[in-house]
Biopython code that builds the backbone (N, CA, C, O; Angstrom):
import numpy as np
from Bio.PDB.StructureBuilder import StructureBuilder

atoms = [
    (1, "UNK", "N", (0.844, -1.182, 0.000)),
    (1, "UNK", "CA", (0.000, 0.000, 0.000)),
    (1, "UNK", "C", (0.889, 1.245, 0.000)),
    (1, "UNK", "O", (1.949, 1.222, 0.627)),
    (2, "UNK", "N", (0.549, 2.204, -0.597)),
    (2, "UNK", "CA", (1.333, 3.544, -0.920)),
    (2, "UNK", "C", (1.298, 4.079, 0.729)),
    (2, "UNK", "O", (0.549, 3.665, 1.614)),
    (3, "UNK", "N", (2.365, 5.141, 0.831)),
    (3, "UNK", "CA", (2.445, 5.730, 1.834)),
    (3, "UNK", "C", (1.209, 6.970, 2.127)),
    (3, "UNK", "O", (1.496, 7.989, 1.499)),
    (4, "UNK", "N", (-0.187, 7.117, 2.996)),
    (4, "UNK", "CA", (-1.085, 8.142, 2.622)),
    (4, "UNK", "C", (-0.246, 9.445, 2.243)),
    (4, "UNK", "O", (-0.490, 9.997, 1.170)),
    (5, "UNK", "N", (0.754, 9.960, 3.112)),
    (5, "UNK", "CA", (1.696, 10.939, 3.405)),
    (5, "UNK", "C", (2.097, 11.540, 1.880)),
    (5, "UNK", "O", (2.369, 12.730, 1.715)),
    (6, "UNK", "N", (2.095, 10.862, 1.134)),
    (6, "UNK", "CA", (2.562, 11.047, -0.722)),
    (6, "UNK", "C", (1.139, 10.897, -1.348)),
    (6, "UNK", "O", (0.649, 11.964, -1.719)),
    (7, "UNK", "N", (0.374, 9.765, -1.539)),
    (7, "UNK", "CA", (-0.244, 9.469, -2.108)),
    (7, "UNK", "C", (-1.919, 9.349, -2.030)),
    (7, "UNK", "O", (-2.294, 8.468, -1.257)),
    (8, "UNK", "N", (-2.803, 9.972, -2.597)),
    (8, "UNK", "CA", (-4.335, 9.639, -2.307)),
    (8, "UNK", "C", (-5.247, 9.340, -3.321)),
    (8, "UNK", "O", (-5.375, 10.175, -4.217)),
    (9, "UNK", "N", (-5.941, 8.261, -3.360)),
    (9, "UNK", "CA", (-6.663, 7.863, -4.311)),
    (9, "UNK", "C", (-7.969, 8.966, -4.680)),
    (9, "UNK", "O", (-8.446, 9.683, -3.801)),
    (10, "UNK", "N", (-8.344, 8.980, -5.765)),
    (10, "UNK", "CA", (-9.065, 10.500, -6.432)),
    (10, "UNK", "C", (-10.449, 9.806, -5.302)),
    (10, "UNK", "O", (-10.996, 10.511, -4.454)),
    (11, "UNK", "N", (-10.836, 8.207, -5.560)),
    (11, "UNK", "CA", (-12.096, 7.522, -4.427)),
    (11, "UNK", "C", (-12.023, 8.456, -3.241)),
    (11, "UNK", "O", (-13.067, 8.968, -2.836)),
    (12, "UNK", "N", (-10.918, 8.706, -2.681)),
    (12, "UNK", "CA", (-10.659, 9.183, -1.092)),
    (12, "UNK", "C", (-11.020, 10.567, -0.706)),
    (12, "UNK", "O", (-11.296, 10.997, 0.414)),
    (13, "UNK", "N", (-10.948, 11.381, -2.212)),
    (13, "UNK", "CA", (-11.027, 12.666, -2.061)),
    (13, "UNK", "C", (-12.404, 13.415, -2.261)),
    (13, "UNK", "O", (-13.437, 12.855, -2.629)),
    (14, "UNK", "N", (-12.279, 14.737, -1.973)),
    (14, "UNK", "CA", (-13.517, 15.872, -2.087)),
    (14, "UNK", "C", (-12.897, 17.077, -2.392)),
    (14, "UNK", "O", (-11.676, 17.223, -2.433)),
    (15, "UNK", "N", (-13.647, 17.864, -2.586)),
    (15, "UNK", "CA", (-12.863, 19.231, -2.324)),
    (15, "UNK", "C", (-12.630, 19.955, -1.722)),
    (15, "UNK", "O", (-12.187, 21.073, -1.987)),
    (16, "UNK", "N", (-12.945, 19.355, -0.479)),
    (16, "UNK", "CA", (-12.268, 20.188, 1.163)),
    (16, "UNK", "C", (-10.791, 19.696, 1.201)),
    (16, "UNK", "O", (-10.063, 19.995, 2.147)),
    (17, "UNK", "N", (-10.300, 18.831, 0.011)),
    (17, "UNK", "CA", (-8.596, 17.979, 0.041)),
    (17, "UNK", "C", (-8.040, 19.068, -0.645)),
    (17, "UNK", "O", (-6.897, 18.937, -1.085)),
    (18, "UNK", "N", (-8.724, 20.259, -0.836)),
    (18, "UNK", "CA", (-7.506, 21.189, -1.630)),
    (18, "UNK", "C", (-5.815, 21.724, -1.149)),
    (18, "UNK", "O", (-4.890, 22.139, -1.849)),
    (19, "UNK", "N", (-5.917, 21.502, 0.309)),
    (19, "UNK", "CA", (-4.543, 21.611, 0.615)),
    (19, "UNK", "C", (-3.809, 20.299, 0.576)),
    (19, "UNK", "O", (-2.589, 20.185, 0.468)),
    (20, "UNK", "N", (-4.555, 19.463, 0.662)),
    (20, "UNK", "CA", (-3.621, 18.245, 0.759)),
    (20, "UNK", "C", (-3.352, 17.719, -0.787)),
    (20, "UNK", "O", (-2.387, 16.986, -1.003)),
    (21, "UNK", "N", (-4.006, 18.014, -1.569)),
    (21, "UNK", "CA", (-3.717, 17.513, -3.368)),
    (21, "UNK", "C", (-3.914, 18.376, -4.436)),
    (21, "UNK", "O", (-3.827, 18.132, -5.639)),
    (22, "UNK", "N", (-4.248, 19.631, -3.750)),
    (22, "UNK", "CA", (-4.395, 20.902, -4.647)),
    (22, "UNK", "C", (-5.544, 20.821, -5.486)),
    (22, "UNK", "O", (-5.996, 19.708, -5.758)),
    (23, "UNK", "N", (-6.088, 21.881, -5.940)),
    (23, "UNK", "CA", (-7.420, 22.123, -6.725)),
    (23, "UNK", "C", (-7.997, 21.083, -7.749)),
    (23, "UNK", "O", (-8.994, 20.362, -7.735)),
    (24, "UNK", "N", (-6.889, 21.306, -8.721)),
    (24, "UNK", "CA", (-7.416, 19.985, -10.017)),
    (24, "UNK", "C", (-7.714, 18.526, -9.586)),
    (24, "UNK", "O", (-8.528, 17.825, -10.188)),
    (25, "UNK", "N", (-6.827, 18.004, -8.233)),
    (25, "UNK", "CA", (-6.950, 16.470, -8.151)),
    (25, "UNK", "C", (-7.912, 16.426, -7.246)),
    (25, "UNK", "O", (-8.477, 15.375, -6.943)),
    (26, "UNK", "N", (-8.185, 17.563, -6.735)),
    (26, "UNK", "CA", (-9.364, 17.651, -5.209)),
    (26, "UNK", "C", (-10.611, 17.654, -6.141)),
    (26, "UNK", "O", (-11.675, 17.125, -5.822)),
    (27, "UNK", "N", (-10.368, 18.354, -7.429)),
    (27, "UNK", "CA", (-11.706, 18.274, -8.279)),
    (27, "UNK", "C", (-12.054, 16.541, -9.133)),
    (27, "UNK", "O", (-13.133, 15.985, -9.335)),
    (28, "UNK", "N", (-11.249, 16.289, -9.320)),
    (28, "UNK", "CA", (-11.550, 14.696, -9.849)),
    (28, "UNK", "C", (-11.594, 13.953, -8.801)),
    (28, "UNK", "O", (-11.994, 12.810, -9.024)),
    (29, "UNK", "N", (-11.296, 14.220, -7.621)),
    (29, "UNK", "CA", (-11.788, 13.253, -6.805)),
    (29, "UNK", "C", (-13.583, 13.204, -6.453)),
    (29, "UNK", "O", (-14.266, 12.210, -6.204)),
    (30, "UNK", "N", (-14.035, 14.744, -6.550)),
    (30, "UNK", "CA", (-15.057, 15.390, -6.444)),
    (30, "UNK", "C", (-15.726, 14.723, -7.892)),
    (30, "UNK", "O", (-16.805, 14.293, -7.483)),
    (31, "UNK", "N", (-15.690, 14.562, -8.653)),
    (31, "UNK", "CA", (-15.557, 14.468, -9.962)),
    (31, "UNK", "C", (-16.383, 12.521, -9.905)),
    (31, "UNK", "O", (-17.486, 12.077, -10.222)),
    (32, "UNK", "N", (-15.016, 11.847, -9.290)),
    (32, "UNK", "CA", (-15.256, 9.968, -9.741)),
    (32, "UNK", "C", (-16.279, 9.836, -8.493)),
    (32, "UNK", "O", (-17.000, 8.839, -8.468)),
    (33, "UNK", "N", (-16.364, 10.685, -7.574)),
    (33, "UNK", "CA", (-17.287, 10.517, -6.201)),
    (33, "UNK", "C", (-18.804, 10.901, -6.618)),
    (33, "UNK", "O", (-19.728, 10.140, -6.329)),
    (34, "UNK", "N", (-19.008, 12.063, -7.280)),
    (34, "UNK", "CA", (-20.354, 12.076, -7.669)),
    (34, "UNK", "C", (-20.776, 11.283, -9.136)),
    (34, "UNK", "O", (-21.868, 10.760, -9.360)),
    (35, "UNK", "N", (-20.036, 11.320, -9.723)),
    (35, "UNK", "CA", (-20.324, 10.273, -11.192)),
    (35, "UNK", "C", (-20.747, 8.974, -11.003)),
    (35, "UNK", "O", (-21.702, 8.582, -11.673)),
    (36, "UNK", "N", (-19.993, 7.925, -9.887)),
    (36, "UNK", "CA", (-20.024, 6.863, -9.441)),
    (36, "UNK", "C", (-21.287, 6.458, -8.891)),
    (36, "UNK", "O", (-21.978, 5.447, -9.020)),
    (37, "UNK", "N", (-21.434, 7.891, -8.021)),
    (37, "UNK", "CA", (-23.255, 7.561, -7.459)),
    (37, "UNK", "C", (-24.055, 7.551, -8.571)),
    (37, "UNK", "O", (-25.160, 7.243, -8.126)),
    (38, "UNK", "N", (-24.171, 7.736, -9.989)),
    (38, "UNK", "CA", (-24.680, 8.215, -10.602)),
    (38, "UNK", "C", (-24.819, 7.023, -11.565)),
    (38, "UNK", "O", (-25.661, 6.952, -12.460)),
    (39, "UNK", "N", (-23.969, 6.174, -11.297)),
    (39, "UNK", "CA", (-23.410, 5.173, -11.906)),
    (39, "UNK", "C", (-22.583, 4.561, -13.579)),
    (39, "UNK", "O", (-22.505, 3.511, -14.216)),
    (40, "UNK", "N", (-22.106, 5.988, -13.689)),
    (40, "UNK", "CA", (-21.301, 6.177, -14.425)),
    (40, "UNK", "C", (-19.750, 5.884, -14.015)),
    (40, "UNK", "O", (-19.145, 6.277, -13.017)),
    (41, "UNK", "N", (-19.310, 5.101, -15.056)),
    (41, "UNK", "CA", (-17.814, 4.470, -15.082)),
    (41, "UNK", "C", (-16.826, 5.451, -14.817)),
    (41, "UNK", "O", (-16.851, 6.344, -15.663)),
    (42, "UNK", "N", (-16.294, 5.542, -14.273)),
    (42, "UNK", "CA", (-15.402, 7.035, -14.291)),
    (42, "UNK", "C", (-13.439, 6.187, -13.675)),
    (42, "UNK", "O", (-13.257, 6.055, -12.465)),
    (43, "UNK", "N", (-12.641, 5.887, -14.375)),
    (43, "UNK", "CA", (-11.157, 5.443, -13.666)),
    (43, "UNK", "C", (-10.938, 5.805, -12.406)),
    (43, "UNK", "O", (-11.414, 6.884, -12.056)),
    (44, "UNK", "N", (-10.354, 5.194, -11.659)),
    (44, "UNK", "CA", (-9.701, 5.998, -10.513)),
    (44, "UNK", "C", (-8.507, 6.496, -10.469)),
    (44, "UNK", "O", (-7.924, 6.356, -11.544)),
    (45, "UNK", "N", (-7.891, 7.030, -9.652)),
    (45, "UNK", "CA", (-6.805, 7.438, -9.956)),
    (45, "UNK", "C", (-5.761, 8.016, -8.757)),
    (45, "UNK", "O", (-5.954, 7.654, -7.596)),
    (46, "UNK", "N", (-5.083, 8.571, -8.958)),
    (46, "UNK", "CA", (-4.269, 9.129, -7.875)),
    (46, "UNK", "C", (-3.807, 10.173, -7.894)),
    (46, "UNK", "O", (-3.630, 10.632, -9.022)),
    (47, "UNK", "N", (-3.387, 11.061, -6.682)),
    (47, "UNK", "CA", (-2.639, 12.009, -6.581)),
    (47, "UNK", "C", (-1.597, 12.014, -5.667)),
    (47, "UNK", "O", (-1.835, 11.494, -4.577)),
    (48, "UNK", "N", (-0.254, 12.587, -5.905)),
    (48, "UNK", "CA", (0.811, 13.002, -5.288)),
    (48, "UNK", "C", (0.382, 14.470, -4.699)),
    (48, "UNK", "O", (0.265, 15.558, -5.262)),
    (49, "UNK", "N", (0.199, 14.065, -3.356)),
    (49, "UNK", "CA", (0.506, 15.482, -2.122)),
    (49, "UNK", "C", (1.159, 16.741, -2.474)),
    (49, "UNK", "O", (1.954, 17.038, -3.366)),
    (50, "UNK", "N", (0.551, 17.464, -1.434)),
    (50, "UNK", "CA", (1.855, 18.783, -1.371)),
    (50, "UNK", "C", (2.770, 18.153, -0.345)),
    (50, "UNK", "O", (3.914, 18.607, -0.383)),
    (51, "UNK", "N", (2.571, 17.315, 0.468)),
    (51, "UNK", "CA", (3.422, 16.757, 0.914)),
    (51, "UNK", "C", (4.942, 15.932, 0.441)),
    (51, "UNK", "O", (6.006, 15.728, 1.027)),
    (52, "UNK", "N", (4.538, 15.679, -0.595)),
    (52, "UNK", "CA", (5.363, 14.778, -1.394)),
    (52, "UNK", "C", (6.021, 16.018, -2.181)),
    (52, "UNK", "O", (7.212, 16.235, -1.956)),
    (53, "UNK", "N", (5.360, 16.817, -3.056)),
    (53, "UNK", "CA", (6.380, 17.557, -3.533)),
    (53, "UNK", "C", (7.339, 18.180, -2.668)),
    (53, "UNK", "O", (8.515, 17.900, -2.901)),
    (54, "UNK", "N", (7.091, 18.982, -1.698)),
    (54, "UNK", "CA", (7.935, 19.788, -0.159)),
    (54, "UNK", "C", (8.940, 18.792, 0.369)),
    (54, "UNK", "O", (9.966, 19.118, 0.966)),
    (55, "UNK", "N", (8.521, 17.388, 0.069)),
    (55, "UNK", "CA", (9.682, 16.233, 0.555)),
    (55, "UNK", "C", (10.609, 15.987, -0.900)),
    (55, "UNK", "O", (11.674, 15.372, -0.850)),
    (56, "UNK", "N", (10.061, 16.549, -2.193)),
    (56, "UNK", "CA", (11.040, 15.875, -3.334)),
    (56, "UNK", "C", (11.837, 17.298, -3.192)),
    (56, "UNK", "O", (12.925, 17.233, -3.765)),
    (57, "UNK", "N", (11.572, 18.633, -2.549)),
    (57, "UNK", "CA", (12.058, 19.504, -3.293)),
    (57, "UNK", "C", (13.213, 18.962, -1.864)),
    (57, "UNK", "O", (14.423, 18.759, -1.964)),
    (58, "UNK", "N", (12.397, 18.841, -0.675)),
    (58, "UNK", "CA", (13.909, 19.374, 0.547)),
    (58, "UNK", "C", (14.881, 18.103, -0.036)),
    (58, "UNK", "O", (16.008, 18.545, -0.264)),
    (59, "UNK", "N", (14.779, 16.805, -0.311)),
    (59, "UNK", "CA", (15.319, 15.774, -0.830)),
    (59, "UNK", "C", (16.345, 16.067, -2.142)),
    (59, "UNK", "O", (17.155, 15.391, -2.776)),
    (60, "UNK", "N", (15.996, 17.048, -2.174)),
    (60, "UNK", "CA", (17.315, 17.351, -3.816)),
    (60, "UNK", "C", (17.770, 18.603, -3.998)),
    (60, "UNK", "O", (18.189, 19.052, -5.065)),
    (61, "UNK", "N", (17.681, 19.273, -2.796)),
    (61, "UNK", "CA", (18.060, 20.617, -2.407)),
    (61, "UNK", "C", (17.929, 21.488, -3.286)),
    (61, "UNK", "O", (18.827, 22.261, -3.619)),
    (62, "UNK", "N", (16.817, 21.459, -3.751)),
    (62, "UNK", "CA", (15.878, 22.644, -4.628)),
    (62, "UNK", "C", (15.485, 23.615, -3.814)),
    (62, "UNK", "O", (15.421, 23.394, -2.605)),
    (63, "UNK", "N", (15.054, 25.230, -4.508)),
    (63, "UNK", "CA", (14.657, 25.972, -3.688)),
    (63, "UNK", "C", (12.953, 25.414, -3.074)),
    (63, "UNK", "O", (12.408, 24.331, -3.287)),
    (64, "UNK", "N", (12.376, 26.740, -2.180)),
    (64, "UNK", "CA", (11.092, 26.287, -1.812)),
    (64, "UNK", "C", (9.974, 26.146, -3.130)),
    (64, "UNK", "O", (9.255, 25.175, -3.363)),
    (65, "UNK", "N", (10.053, 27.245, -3.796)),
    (65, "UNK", "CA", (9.147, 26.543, -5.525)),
    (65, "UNK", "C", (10.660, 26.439, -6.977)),
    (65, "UNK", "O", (11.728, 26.984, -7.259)),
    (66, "UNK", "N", (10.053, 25.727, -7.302)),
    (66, "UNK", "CA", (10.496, 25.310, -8.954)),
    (66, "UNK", "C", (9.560, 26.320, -9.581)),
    (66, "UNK", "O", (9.496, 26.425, -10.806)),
]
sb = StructureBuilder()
sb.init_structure("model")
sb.init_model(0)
sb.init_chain("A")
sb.init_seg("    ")
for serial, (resi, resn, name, xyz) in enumerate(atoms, 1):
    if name == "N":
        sb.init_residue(resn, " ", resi, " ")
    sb.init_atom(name, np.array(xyz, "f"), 0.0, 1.0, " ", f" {name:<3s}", serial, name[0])
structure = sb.get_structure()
C-alpha cells in the first residue's frame, strides 16, 4: 500500500482535500465521487501530495518553488 503521506486515491477525495492535493486532483476526486453515485464508469486514480512535492524539493536541495 502507498504511503497516505505522498499518495491519495481520487475515491478518497472531495474538495475540502484542496490543501492536501491541490485544486485539479481535489476536483476529480469530487468528480469519480459524484459520477459513481450516478453510476457512471469514471477510472480511478491518484494524486501526489503537497506533501510529497515539499519532501522531493527538501530531498534534492531545490529551492522552496520550482
Amino acid at each position: 500500500m502507498a504511503d497516505s503521506t505522498y499518495v491519495r486515491f481520487f475515491s478518497e477525495r472531495t474538495n475540502d482535500d484542496v490543501p492536501v492535493v491541490g485544486g485539479k486532483n481535489a476536483s476529480l476526486g469530487e468528480m469519480f465521487t459524484d459520477l459513481a453515485s450516478r453510476a457512471m464508469m469514471v477510472p480511478d486514480g491518484f494524486a501526489a501530495t503537497a506533501d510529497a512535492y515539499r519532501g522531493y524539493l527538501q530531498a534534492n536541495d531545490h529551492p522552496e518553488k520550482i
